[in-house]
C-alpha positions as a Markdown table, in Angstrom:
| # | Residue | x | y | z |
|---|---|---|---|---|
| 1 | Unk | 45.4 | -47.9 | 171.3 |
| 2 | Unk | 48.6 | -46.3 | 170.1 |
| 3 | Unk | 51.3 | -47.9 | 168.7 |
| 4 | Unk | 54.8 | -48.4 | 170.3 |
| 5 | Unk | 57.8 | -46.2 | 168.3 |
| 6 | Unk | 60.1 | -49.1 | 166.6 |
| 7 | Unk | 62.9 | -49.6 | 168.9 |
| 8 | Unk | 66.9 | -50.5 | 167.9 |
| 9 | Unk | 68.5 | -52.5 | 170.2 |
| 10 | Unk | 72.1 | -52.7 | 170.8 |
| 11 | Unk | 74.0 | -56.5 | 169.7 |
| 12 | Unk | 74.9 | -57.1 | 173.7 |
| 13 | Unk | 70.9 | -56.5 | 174.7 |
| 14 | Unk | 69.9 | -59.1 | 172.1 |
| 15 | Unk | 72.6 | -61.4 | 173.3 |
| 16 | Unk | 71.5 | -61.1 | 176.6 |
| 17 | Unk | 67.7 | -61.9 | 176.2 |
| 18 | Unk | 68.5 | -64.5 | 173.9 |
| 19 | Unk | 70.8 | -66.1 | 176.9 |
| 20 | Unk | 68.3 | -65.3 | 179.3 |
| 21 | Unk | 65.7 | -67.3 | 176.9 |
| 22 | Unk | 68.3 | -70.5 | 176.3 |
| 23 | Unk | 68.8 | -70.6 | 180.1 |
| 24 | Unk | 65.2 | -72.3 | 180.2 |
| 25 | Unk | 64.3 | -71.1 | 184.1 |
| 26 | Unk | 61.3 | -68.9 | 182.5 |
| 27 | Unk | 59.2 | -69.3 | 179.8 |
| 28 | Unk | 59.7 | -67.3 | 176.7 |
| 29 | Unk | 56.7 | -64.8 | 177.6 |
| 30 | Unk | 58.0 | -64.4 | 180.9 |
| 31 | Unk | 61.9 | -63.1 | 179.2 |
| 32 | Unk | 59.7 | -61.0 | 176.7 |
| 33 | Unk | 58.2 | -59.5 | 179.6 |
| 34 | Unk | 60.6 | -59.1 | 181.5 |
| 35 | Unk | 63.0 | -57.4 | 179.0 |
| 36 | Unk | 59.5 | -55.7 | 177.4 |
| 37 | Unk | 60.1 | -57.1 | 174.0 |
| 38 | Unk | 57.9 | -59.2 | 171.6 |
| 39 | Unk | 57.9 | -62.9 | 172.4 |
| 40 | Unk | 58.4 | -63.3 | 168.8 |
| 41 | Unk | 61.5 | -61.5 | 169.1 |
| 42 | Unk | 62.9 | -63.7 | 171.5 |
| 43 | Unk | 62.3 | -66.4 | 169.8 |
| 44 | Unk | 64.1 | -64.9 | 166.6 |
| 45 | Unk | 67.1 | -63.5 | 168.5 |
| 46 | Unk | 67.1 | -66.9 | 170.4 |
| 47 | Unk | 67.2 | -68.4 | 166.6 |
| 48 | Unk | 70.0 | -66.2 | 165.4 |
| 49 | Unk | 72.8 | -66.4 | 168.4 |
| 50 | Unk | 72.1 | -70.4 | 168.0 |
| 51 | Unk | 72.6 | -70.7 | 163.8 |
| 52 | Unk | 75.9 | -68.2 | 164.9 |
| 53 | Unk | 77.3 | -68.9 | 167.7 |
| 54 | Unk | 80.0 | -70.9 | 165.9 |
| 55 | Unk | 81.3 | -67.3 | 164.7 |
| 56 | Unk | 82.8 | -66.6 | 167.8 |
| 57 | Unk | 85.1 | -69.0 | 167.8 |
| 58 | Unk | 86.5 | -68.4 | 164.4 |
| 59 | Unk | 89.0 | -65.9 | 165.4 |
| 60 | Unk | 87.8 | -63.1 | 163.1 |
| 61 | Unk | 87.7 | -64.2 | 160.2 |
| 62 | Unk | 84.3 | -64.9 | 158.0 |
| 63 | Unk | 83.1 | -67.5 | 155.6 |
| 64 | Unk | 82.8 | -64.7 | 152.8 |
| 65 | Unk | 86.4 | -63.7 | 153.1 |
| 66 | Unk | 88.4 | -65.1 | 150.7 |
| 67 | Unk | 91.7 | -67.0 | 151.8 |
| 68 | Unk | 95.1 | -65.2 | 151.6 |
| 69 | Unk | 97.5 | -66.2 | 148.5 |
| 70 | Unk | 101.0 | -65.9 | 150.6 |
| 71 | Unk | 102.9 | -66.7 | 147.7 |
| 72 | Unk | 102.0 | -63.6 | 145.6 |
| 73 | Unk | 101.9 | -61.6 | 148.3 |
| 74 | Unk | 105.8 | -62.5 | 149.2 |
| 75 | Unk | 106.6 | -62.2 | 145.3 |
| 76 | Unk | 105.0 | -58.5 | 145.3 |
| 77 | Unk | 107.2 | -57.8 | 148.4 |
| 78 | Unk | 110.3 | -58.9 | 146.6 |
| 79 | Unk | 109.2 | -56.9 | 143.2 |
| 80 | Unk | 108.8 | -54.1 | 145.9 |
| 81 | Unk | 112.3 | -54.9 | 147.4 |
| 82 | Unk | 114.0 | -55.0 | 144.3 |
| 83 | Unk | 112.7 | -52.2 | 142.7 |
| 84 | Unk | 113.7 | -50.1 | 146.2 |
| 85 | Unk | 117.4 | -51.4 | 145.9 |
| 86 | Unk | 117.7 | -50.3 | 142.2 |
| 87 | Unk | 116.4 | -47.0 | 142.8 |
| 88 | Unk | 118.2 | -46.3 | 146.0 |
| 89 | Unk | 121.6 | -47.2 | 144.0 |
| 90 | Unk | 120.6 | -44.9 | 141.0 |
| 91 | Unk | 119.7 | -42.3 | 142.8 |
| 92 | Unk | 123.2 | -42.6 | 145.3 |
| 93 | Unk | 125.1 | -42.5 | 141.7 |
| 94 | Unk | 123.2 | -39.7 | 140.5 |
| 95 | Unk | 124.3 | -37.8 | 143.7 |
| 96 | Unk | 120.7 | -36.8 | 145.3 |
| 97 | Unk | 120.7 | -39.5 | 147.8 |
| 98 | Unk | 123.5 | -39.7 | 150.3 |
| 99 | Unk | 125.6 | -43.3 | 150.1 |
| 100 | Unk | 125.0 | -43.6 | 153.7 |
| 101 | Unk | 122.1 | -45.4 | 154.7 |
């Protein structure tokens, strides 16, 4: 017998037979057949959208990310701020930036 070519599935296809498999009106060889995947494979799909399903409601952002520090990013944006105004004034006295702006 020969052996099937290993097959990628797209995210939306997995989602889909693991919905089809939480729904619970067939059994899980019934999706597998249906779909023509492994059984096993449902079950592991099935596995995975329950442990994250939680991720979806998390508006983007991931456990690994770290947080945001705010406070040094406003203190680089008024470095930043500074450090534009002084330049723009010594380059307006130096004469190779016209005074208005």
């Amino acid at each position: 017998m020969a052996r099937r070519q290993r097959r990628n599935h797209a995210g939306d296809f997995k989602a889909r037979v693991a919905l089809a498999a939480l729904r619970s009106d067939k059994t899980l060889a019934e999706v597998a057949e249906h779909f023509e995947v492994h059984p096993h494979q449902v079950t592991e799909w099935k596995k995975q959208l329950l442990e994250r399903a939680g991720e979806v409601f998390e508006g983007g952002r991931r456990k690994d990310e770290p947080p945001v520090d705010l406070k040094a990013l406003h203190a680089k944006i008024g470095q930043l701020a500074l450090e534009n105004d002084f330049l723009e004034g010594a380059l307006t006295k130096a004469g190779l930036l016209s005074a208005k702006r």
